[in-house]
Every structure is written in structure tokens, then in C-alpha cells.
KOLBA-804386 format. One record per residue (C-alpha): y, z, x; chain. Coordinates in Angstrom, 1 decimal, always signed. Example, Ala and Ser with C-alpha at 12.3 -4.5 7.8 and 13.67 -1.06 7.14 Angstrom:
% KOLBA-804386
- y_z_x_chaine
- -4.5_+7.8_+12.3_A .
- -1.1_+7.1_+13.7_A .
***
This chain:
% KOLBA-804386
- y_z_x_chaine
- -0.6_-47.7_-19.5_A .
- -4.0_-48.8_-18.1_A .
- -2.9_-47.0_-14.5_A .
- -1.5_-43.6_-16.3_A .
- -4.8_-43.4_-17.7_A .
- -6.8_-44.2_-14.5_A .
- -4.3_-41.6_-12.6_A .
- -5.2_-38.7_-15.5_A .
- -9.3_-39.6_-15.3_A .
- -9.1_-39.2_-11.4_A .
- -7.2_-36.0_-11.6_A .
- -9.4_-34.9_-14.2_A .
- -12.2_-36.0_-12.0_A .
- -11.0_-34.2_-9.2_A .
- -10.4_-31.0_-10.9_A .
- -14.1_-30.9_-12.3_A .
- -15.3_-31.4_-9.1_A .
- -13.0_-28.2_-7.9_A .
- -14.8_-26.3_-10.5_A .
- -18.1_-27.2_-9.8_A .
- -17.6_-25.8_-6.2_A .
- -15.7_-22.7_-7.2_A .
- -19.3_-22.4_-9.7_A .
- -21.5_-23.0_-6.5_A .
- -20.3_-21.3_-4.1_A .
- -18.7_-18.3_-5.4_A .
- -21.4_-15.9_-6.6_A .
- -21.7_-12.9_-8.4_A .
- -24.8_-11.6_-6.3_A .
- -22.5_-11.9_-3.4_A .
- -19.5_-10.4_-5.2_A .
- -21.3_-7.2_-6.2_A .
- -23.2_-7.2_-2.7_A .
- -19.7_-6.7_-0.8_A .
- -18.4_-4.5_-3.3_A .
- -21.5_-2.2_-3.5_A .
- -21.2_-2.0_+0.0_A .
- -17.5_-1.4_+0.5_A .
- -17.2_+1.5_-2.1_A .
- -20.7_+3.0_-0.9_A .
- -20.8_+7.5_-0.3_A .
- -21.7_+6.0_+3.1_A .
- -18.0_+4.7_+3.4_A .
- -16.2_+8.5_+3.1_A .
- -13.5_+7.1_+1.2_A .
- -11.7_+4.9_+3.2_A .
- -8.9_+7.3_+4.2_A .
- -6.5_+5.2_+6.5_A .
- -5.7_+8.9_+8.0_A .
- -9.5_+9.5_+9.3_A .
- -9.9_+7.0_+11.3_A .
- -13.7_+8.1_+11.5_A .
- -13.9_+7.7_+8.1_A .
- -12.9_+4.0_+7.7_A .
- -13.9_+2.8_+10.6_A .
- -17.4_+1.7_+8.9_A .
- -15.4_-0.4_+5.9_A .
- -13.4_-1.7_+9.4_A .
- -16.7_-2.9_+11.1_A .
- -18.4_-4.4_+7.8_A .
- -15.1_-6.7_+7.2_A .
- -15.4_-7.6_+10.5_A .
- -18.7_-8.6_+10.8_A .
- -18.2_-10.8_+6.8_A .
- -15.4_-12.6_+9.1_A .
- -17.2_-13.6_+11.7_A .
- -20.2_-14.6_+9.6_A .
- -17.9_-16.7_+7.6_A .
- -16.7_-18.2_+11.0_A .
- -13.0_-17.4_+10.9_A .
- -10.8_-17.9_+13.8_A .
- -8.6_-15.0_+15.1_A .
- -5.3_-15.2_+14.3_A .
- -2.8_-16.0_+17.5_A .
- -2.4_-13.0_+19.8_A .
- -5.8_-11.5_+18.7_A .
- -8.7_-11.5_+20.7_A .
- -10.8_-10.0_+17.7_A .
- -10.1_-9.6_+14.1_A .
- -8.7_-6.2_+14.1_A .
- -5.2_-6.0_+14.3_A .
- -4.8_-2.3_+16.1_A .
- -1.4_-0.2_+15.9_A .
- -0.6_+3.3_+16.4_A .
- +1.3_+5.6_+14.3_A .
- +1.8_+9.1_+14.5_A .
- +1.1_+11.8_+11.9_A .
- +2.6_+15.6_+11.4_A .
- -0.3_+17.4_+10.0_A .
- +1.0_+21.0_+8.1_A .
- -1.8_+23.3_+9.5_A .
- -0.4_+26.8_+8.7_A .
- +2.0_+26.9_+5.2_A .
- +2.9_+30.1_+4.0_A .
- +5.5_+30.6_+0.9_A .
- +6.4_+34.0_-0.8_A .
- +8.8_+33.7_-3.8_A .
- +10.3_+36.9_-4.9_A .
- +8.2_+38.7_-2.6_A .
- +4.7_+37.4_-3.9_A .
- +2.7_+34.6_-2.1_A .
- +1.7_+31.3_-3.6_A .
- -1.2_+30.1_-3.5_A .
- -1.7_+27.4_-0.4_A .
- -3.1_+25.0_-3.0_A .
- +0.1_+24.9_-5.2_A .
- +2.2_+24.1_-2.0_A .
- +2.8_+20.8_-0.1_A .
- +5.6_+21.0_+2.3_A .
- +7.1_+17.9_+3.3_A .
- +8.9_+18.2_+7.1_A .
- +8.8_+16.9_+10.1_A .
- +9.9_+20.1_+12.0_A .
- +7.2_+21.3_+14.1_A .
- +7.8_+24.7_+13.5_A .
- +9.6_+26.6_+10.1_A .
- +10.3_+30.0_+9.6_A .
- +13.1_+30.1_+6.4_A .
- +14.4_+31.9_+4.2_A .
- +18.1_+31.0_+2.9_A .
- +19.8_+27.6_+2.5_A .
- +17.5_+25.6_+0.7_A .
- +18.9_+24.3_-2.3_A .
- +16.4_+25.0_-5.7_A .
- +15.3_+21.6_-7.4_A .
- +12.6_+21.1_-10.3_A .
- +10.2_+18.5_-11.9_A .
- +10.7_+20.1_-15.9_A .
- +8.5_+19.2_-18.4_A .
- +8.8_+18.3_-22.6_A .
- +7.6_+16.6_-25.1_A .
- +9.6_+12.8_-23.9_A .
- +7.0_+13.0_-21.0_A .
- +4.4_+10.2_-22.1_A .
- +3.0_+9.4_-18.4_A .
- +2.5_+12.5_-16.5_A .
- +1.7_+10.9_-13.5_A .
- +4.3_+8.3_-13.1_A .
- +6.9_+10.9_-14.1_A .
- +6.0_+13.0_-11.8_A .
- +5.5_+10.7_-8.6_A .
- +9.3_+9.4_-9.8_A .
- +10.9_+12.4_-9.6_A .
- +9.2_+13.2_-6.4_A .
- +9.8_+10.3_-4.6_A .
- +13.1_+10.6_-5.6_A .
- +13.9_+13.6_-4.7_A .
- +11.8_+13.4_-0.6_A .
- +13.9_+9.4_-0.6_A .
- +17.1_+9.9_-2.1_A .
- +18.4_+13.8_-1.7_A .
- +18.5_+14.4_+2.1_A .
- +19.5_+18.1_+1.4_A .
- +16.5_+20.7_+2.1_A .
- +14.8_+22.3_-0.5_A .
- +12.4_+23.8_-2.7_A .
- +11.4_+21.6_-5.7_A .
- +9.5_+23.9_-8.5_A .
- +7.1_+21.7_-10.2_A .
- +6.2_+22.4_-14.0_A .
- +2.9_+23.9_-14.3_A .
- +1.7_+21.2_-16.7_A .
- +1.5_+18.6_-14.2_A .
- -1.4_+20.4_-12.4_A .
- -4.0_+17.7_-12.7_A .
- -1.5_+15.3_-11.2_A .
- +0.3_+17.6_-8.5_A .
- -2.6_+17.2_-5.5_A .
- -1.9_+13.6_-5.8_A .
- +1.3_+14.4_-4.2_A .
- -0.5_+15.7_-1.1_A .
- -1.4_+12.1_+0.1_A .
- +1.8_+11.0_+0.0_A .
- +3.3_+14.1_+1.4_A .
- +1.2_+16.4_+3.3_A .
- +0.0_+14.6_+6.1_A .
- +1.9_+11.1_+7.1_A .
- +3.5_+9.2_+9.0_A .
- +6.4_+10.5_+11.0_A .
- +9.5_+8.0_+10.1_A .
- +12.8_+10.4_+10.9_A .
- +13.8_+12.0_+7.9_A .
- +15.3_+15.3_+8.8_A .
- +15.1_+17.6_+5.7_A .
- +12.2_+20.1_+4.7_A .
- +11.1_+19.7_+1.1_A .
- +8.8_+22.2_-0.5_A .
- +6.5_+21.4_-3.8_A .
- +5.6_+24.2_-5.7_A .
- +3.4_+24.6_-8.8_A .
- +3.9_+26.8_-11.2_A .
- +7.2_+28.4_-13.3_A .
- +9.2_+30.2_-11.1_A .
- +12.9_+31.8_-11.0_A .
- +13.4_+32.1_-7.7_A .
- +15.5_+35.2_-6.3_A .
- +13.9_+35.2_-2.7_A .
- +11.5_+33.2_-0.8_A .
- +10.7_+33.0_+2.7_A .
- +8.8_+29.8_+4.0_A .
- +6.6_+29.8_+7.5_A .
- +4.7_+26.8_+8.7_A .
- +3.2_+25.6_+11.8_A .
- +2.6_+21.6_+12.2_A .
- +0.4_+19.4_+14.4_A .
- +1.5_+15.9_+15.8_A .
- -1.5_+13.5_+16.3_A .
- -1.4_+9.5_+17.0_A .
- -4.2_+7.8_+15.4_A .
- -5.3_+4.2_+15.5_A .
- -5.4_+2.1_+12.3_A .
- -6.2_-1.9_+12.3_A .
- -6.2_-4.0_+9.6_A .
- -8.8_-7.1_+9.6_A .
- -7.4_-10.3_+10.2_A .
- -9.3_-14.1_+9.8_A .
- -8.0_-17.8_+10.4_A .
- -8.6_-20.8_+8.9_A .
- -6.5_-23.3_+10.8_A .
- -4.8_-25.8_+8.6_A .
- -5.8_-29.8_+9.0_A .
- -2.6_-31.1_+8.4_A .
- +0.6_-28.8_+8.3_A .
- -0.8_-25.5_+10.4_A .
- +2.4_-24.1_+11.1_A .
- +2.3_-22.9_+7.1_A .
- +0.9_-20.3_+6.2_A .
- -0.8_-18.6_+2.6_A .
- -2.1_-15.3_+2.9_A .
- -4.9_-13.8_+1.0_A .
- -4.5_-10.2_+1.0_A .
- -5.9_-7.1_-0.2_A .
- -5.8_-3.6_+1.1_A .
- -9.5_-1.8_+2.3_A .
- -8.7_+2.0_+2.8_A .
- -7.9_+4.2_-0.2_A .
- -7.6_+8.2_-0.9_A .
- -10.6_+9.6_+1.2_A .
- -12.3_+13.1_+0.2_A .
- -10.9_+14.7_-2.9_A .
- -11.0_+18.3_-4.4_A .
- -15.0_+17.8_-6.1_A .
- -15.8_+17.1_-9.5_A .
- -18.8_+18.0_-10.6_A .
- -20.3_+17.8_-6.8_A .
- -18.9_+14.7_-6.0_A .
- -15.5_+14.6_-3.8_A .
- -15.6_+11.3_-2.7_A .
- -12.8_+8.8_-4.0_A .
- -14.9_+5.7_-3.3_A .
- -11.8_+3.3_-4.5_A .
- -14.4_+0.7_-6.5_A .
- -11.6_-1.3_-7.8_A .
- -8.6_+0.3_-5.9_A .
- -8.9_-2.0_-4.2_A .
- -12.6_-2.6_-3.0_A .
- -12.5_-5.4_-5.3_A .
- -9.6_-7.1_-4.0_A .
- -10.8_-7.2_-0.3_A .
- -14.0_-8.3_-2.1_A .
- -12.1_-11.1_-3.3_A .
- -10.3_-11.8_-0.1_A .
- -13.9_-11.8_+1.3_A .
- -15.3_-14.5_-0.9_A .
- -12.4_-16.4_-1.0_A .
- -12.5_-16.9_+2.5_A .
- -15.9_-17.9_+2.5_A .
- -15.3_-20.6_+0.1_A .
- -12.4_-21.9_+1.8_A .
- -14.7_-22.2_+5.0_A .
- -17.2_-24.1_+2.8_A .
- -14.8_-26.8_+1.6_A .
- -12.7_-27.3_+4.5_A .
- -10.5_-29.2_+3.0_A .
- -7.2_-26.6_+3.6_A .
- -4.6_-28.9_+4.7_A .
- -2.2_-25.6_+5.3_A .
- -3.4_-22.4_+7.2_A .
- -5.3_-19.7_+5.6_A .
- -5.0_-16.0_+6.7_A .
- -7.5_-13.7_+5.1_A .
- -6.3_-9.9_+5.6_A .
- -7.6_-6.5_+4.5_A .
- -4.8_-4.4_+5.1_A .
- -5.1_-0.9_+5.6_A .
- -2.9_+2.0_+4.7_A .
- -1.5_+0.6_+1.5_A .
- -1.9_+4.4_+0.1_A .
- -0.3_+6.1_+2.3_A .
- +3.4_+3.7_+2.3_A .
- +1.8_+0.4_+3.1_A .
- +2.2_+0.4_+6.8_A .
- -0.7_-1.8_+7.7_A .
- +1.5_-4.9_+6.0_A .
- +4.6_-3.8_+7.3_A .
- +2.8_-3.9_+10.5_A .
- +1.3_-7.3_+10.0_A .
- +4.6_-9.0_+8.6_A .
- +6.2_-8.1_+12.1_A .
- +3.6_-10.1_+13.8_A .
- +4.5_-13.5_+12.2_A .
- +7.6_-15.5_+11.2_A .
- +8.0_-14.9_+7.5_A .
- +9.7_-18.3_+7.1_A .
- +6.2_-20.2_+7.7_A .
- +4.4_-18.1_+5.1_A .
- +4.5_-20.5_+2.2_A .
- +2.7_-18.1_-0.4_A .
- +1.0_-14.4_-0.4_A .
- -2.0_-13.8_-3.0_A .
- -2.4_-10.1_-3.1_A .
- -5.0_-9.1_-4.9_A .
- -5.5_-5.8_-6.3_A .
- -7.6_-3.9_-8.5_A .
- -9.3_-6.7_-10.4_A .
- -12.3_-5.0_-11.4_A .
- -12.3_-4.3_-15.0_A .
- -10.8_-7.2_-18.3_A .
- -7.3_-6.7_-18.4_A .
- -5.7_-5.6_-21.8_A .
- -6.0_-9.0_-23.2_A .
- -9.5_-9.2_-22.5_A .
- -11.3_-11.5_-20.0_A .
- -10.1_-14.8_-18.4_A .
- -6.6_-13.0_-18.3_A .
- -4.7_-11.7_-15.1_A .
- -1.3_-10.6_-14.1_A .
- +1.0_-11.5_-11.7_A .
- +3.6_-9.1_-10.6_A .
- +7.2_-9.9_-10.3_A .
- +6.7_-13.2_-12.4_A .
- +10.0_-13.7_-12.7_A .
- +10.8_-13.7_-8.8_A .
- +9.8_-17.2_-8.2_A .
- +7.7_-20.4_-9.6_A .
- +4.5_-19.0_-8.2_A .
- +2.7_-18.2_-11.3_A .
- +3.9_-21.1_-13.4_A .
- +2.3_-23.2_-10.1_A .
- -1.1_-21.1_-10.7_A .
- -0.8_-21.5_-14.0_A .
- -0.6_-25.7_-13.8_A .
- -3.7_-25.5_-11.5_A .
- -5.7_-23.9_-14.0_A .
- -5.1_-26.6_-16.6_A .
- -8.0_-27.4_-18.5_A .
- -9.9_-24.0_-17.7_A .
- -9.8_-20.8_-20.2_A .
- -8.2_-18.9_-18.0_A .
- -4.5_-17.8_-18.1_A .
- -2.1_-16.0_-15.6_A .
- +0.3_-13.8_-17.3_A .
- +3.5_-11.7_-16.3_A .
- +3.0_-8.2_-15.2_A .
- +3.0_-5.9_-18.9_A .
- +3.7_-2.8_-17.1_A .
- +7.3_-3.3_-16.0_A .
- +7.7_+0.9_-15.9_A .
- +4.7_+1.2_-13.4_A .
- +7.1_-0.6_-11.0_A .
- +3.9_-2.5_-9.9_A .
- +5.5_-5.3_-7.8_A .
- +6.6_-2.4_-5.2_A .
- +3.3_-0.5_-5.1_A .
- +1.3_-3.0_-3.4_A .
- +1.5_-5.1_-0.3_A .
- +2.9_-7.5_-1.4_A .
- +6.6_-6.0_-1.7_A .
- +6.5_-5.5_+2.2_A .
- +6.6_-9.4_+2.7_A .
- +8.7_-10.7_-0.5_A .
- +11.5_-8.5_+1.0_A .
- +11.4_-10.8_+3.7_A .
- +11.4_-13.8_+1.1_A .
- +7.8_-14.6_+0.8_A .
- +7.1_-15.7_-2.8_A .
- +4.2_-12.4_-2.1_A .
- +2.9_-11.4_-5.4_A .
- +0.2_-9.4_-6.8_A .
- -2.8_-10.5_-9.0_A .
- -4.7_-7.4_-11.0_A .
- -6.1_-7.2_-14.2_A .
- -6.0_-3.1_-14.4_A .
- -5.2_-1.2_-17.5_A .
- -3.0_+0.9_-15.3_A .
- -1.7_+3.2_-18.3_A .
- -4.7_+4.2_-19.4_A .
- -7.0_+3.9_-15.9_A .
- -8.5_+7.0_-16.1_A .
- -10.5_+6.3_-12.7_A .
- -7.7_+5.3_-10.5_A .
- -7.1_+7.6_-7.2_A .
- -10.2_+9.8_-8.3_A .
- -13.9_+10.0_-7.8_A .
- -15.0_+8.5_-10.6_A .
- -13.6_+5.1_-9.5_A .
- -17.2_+4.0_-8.7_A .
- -19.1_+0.8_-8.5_A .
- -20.6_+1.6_-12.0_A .
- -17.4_+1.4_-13.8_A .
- -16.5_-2.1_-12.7_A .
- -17.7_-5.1_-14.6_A .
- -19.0_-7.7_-12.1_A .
- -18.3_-10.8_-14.3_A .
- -14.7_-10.2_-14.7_A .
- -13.9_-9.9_-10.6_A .
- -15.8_-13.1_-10.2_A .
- -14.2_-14.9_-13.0_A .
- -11.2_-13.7_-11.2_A .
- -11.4_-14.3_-8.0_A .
- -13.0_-18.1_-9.3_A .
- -9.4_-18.5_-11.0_A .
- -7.7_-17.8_-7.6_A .
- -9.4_-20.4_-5.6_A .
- -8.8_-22.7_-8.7_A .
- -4.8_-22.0_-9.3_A .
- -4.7_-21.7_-5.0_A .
- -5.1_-25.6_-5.0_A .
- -1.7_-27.0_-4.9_A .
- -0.5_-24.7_-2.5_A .
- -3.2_-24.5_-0.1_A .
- -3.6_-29.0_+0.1_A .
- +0.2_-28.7_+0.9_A .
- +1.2_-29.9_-2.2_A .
- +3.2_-27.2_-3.8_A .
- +5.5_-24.4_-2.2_A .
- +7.1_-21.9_-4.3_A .
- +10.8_-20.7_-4.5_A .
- +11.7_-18.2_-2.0_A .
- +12.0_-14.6_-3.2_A .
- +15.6_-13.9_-3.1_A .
- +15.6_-11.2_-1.0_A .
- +19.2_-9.6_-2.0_A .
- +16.8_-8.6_-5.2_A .
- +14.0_-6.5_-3.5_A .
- +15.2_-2.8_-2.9_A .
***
């Protein structure tokens, strides 16, 4: 009995000392410092398309690595982590229905053909509207995606006029992007139309830009051929339509908070040097536009060393159940938050399942790019994300976060992170049959 209870006062011992790091050394000045600066006007955005635009957010992250002290991760010579891609840009879109041209605004063609001059054989598709419609915007981003993934035939898809507020979101995903093979033309229109006629002409520009994402090392002591990745993604949506003068979408929380927490985690770590598995920090960039910064960096590493990915995204405001509460996504997938969960025993915070099941938020972030390869790669938030009425807009601004909360968070991290970073824990494999 006598060594039970010596065993439980050690632990207990330990675990206080944990926390009075995580209290010393993880700092709310220094939270809101990195923050501030990431989602500054200074910053444009962060649109992974411009690389002029991001390229300042690319540099600061950088130059937070290297003050930290990180190593590069194998291969790298620096901490970006470069690749090219190539765009299709729709300069010149022109669409007459019945005779009568629509405005450019209320059209987003989606093609990869370089040059389109139509007008028969495209099949007529809509987005309807009616009362059952309780989330405009995840209805609509549904149906589109399901009809640009799943329905290879060409065609025009008439869009009900009541999704107006939500219909330019659809130009990031499907204006100008990536070129990845599909063959059909699609055609978004706003508005109520019965089409008769239409004739569609369109000229398109190819371009290869240069994105990176920012990559740091802490070797492991003891086991550093495993791997947990802290992760978040630094670019988001860029210049917007204006509202009320302002047209930058400064991406506060989404998800300058997360790469704020992958920042201070890091520095931490660095601090306490007592990883006994390696650490890779990573602000990933173009999560927004298909999440090919992750695909990029999961095909730089074998996915069978990565013990654990903490994703972190959009942490900056309580969750629904108040503070000291996050959410893991795809909960169910493997042990990982039950492990978080033990580490955290004895503290006031608590790591839920993800209460959004119909926001399909385990494939929306990173994350989902290295679980299909098996990684237990889940992703922590604590966004209202039914009711976030600044997310992808302008108002997402420093000034709407609360500063207490994303430090209490990230705090938690480094706390339920324990087991798994000393080597002592590993959770379950993701079964990968299960990840579309």
C-alpha cells in the first residue's frame, strides 16, 4: 500500500511540476504578440495563391523558428519546404442565357480547358432552395462539391438566388486552383433562370507559382525515428469583396491562432528538452484552397514513423461549452483523445468529441491528408462553427478573439501531449479503409 501511495505522490509531483512549466513558459503576451502579428492588414490575407501576399506570414514563421532554435527537418536546408503547383486562372468569362448576359460576378466557371467557346451539350444542374435549408453555407458548398467531384458530365449548375451571400465563397475553391486533371467544364450561375439558350466564351491563363510550408525539428533524445507533428495551417482567403472599406480577410482565428499555437508550442518544447520522441512543428500552407501544402509534406516522410498529428485549428474564441473545453475531431477514429484526456487529469480542462458531425470537420482540415495514410491526425478547435459569423470574412480580426482562451488551449496541448511525446503512449492507427 505504502508503495501505491508513494508511486501516486510522485506522479502527482511530477504532473504539478508539468504545470508549473506550461504556467511559466507559455505566455499570453507572447500568444497575442504572434497572433497580432500574423493576422496584421500588413499580412494581405495570407492567400496561398499570391505568393506576394504570404510571403511576409512565410518570413515571420521563419524567423520564430529559428529564434526558437529548431533544426531543419532531413532534406531541408532551411525551414521552408518549397513546391510548385500550377494554377488555371479564368481571365475572360462571358455567359449569355437566352440571349442576355450575366453578370461576371454571378459566374465562376470551373475548367481546365484553356480556351471555351460553347453553346450546346451541357447538361442543366441546380442548387434549389426551401425552407429545410437551415445552413446556407454548408448546403451549398455540399452540393457544389458534389456536383465539380462526383458528376464528370459538363454543365451549367443554376444556383438559387438566395444563396448570394455565400456564392463568392465558391470562387476560392473554384475560380482559380490548382490544375489536377479533371476534364469537364462546370458553370455556377446566380440567379433563377430557365434556360432555353446560352452560349459560354472564356479565355484561361496557366501560371506555376511557388508555395512552402514552414517546417522545424526538435530531434528526439531517445526514439528519434518517431515522430508527432504539431500542425496548423498559416495562409487563408486573401482580399475579399469590401465591407465597409475593409477587404482584407485577415484569418485571426482561421487559423492564425493555430500556427500561433504551433509557434509557442514549439518554443516550450525547446525550453524543456525533455522530448524523448521527435517533434515536427509545421505551418502548412494552402489548407483553403484543397490542402495541398499537407498533402505535399506527407509525401516527404514515412507515415509509419509519425506516431501522432495535433492539428490545431481555429482555437480562438470558448467553445460552446464554455472555456477549458476543446474538441477533437474524429474522436472515434482512434484512442488519441481518451490518451489526452488521461494527461489532463487533475486539471479543469476537458477534450471532448467533435459536436458538429454535419460540418464534416475531420475532412476540412489537415489533418484528414495524413490519417488517410493511418496517422492517428486529428484536429483540436474550440470554434462555434454553426454560428461563426466571422469565419472566411473580414471581420475575422484580432479583436474578436479572446486571448485567454487560445492560451489556456494551447497550455492543455503541451499538458495532454505528455505521454505521447516521452514515448510513453502511441495511439491506435487510423484505419485507413475508413477515410474517404
Amino acid at each position: 500500500m505504502r508503495k501505491i501511495h508513494l508511486t501516486l505522490t510522485l506522479v502527482m509531483s511530477f504532473m504539478a511540476g508539468f504545470s508549473q512549466s506550461v504556467d511559466k513558459h507559455i505566455k499570453e503576451e507572447s500568444v497575442t504578440r504572434v497572433i497580432k502579428t500574423l493576422a496584421a492588414d500588413d499580412m494581405m490575407g495570407r492567400s496561398a495563391t499570391q505568393p506576394e501576399h504570404i510571403e511576409k506570414a512565410t518570413a515571420f514563421i521563419e524567423t520564430e523558428f529559428k529564434n526558437i532554435g529548431l533544426k531543419n527537418l532531413s532534406g531541408l536546408t532551411t525551414y521552408r519546404q518549397e513546391f510548385k503547383k500550377e494554377m488555371i486562372n479564368p481571365s475572360i468569362v462571358e455567359l449569355a442565357i437566352n440571349g442576355t448576359q450575366v453578370d461576371r460576378q454571378k459566374v465562376i466557371l470551373a475548367s481546365e480547358s484553356i480556351s471555351i467557346n460553347i453553346s450546346q451539350g451541357l447538361a442543366i444542374r441546380a442548387i434549389g432552395f426551401d425552407g429545410t435549408v437551415t445552413d446556407k453555407r454548408q448546403h451549398l458548398l455540399s452540393k457544389a462539391f458534389g456536383f465539380f467531384r462526383g458528376d464528370t458530365t459538363s454543365s451549367i449548375i443554376v444556383v438559387a438566388p438566395e444563396f448570394e451571400s455565400e456564392f463568392k465563397e465558391l470562387s476560392s475553391y473554384f475560380g482559380k486552383r490548382f490544375i489536377n486533371g479533371r476534364k469537364s467544364t462546370k458553370l455556377f450561375v446566380l440567379g433563377n433562370y430557365d434556360i432555353q439558350s446560352y452560349s459560354v466564351k472564356a479565355i484561361q491563363k496557366i501560371e506555376t507559382i511557388t508555395m512552402a510550408n514552414v517546417v522545424g525539428v526538435l530531434p528526439g533524445k531517445t526514439k528519434p525515428d518517431e515522430f508527432v507533428v504539431f500542425s496548423g495551417h498559416y495562409d487563408h482567403i486573401g482580399i475579399e469583396t469590401p465591407v465597409a472599406g475593409d477587404s482584407i480577410a485577415n484569418g485571426a482565428d482561421d487559423d492564425a491562432s493555430g500556427t500561433t499555437a504551433v509557434i509557442e508550442l514549439a518554443r516550450w518544447f525547446k525550453k524543456i528538452k525533455n522530448n524523448k520522441r521527435t517533434l515536427i512543428f509545421v505551418a502548412f500552407t494552402a489548407e483553403e484552397i484543397g490542402g495541398f501544402g499537407s498533402k505535399y509534406f506527407s509525401e516527404q516522410l514515412n507515415p509509419d514513423k509519425v506516431v501522432a498529428m495535433f492539428n490545431i485549428e481555429m482555437i480562438g474564441k470558448p467553445s460552446k461549452w464554455g472555456q477549458n473545453f476543446a474538441f477533437i475531431t474524429g474522436y472515434e477514429r482512434s484512442d488519441f483523445g481518451e490518451i489526452l484526456q488521461k494527461n489532463l487529469a487533475g486539471t479543469k480542462f476537458e477534450f471532448r468529441p467533435d459536436p458538429y458531425p454535419s460540418q464534416n470537420l475531420f475532412y476540412r482540415s489537415d489533418n484528414a491528408t495524413l490519417a488517410r495514410l493511418g496517422v492517428p491526425a486529428h484536429t483540436i478547435s474550440t470554434d462555434e462553427i454553426d454560428i461563426d459569423k466571422f469565419y472566411h470574412t473580414v471581420d475575422d480580426e484580432v479583436e474578436t478573439l479572446d486571448m485567454k482562451n487560445i492560451t489556456a488551449t494551447i497550455k492543455a496541448i503541451a499538458l495532454s501531449s505528455k505521454s505521447i511525446v516521452n514515448g510513453t503512449d502511441a495511439p491506435k492507427r487510423i484505419d485507413k479503409a475508413t477515410v474517404r
